[in-house]
C-alpha positions in Angstrom: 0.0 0.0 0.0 1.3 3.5 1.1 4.9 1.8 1.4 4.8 0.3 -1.7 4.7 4.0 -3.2 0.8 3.7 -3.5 0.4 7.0 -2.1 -3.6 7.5 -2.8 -4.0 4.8 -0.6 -3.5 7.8 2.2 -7.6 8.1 1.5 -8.2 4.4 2.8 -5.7 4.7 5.6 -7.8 7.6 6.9 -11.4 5.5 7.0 -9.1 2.5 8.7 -8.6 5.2 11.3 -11.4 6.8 11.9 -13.0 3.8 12.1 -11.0 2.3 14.8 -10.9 5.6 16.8 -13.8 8.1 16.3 -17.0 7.9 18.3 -19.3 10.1 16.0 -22.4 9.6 18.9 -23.4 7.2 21.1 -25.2 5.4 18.6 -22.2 5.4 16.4 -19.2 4.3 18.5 -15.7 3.9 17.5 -14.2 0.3 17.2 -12.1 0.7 19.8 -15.3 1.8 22.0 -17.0 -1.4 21.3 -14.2 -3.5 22.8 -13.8 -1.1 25.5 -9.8 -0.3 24.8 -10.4 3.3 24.1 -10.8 4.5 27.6 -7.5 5.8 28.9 -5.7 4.7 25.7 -2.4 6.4 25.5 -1.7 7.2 21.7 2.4 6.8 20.3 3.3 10.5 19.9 5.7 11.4 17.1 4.8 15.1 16.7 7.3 17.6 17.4 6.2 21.3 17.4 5.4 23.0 14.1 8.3 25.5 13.0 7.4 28.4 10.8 6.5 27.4 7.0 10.0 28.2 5.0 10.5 24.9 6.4 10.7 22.1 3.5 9.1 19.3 5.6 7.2 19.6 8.8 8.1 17.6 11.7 6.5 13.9 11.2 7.7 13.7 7.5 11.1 13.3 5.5 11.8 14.4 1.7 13.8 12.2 -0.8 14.3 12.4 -4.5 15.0 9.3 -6.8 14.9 8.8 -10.5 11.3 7.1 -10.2 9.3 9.6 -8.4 11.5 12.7 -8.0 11.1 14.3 -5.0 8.6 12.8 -2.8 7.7 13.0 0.8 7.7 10.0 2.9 6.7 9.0 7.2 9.8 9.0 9.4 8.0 6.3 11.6 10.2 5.8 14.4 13.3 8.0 14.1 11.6 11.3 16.4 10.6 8.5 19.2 15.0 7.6 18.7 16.0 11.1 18.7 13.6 11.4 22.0 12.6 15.2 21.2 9.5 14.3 21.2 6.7 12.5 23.5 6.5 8.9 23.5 2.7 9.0 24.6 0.1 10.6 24.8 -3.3 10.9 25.7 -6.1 10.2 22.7 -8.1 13.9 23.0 -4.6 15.6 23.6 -3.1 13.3 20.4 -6.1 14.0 18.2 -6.3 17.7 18.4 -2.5 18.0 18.4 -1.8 20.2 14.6 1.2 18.5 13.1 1.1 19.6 9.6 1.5 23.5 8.7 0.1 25.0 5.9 0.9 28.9 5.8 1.9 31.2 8.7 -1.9 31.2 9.1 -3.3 27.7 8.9 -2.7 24.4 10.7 -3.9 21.3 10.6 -4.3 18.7 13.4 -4.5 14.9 12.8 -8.2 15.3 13.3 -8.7 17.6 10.3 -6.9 15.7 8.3 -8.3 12.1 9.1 -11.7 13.7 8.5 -10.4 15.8 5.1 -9.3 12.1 3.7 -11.9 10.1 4.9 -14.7 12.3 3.7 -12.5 12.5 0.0 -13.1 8.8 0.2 -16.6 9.0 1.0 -19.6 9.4 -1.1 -21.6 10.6 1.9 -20.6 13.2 4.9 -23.2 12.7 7.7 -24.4 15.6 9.8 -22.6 14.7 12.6 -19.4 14.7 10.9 -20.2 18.1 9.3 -21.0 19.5 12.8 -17.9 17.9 14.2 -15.6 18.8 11.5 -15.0 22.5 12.3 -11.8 23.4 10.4 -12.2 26.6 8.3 -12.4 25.5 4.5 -10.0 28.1 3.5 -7.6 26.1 5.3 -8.0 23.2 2.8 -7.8 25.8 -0.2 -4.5 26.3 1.5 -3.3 23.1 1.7 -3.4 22.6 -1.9 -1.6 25.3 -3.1 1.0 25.7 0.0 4.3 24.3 -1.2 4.7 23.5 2.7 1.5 21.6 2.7 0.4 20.1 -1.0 4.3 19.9 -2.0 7.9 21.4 -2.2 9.6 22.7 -5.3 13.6 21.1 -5.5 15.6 22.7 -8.0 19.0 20.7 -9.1 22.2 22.8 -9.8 20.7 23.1 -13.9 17.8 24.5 -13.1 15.4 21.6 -13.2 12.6 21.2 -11.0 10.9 18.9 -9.2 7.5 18.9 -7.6 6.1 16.4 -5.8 2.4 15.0 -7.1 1.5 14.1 -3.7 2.2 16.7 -1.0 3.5 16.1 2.5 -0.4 15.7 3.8 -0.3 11.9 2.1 2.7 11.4 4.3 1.2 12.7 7.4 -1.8 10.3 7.2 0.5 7.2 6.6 2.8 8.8 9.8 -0.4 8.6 12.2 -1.5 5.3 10.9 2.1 4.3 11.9 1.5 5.7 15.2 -2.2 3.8 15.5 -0.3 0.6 14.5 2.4 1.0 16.9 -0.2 1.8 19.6 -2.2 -1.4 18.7 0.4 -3.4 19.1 1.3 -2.1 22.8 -2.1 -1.9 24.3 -4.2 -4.2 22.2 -1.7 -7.1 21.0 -4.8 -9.4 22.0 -7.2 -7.5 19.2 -3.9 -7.8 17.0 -3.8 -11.8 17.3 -7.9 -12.6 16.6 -7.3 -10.2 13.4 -4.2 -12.1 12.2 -6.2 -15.6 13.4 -9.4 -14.7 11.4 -7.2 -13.6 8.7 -5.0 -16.6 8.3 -2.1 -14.7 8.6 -2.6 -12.6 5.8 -3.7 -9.3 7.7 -2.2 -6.3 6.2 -0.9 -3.3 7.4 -2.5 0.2 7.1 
């Protein structure tokens, strides 16, 4: 999927997650809800606060450029949890609302705005709730697809070539905090983790 340079598969990675971690209403509770791990869950953390938007990567995502893709962004997974500048855990409300992308010196967007932004791109429907939930200012959006910082970088060899990435460092975000579900699966619900790879005959795949 994403790390096999499928990077539209960001869209399905975002309904994975709010799936597993979004209580919409009582009536529509998250998965974790319905097994009761939610409660108190402490979420891995691999934010690090957002520096101002010259910046050509934000803090949860690295930039590379090869003869296949040109420049492309990409999830540092675990290397701010080695470089301990950042916190190992945190609390699901406090993790949620956290912004870890920047946009412009005036927008920012926190992994709840963009796990609803991609989930409702993949979705045919966006139910009231959501709508009433989802409060981020649209302009912000507008913003994050024409903000080199947000929808892409420009790199520019030593001729005069450049490169722009097709998908921008958003993609890589959502793959970063589907890392950071994974990781915390595998810590506090290893059990969940088993039955899944049972029922699946070992053949359960990674977000």
């Amino acid at each position: 999927m994403f790390d096999q340079r499928d990077f539209y598969s960001a869209l399905s990675i975002a309904t994975i997650i709010f799936s597993l971690l979004h209580d919409s209403s009582k009536n529509k509770p998250s998965a974790l809800t319905l097994v009761e791990k939610k409660k108190n869950l402490r979420m891995i953390d691999t934010s690090m606060p957002l520096q101002n938007s010259q910046n050509l990567t934000t803090p949860m995502v690295g930039a590379s450029l090869s003869t296949e893709d040109g420049m492309a962004f990409f999830p540092l997974k675990e290397h701010n949890l080695k470089k301990r500048n950042c916190p190992r855990e945190s609390k699901f409300s406090k993790w949620f609302d956290t912004d870890v992308l920047r946009v412009s010196d005036n927008h920012k967007l926190s992994r709840k705005d963009l796990i609803f932004h991609f989930r409702h791109e993949n979705s045919a429907h966006i139910s009231n709730d959501l709508r009433k939930r989802d409060t981020t200012d649209a302009d912000t959006f507008a913003a994050l697809n024409r903000s080199h910082t947000g929808a892409g970088g420009v790199w520019v060899d030593s001729k005069g070539n450049k490169s722009v990435p097709k998908y921008g460092q958003q993609f890589a975000t959502i793959r970063q905090i589907g890392w950071e579900v994974e990781e915390t699966l595998k810590v506090h619900c290893q059990e969940i983790l088993n039955r899944l790879e049972a029922e699946t005959n070992g053949n359960m795949k990674p977000i």
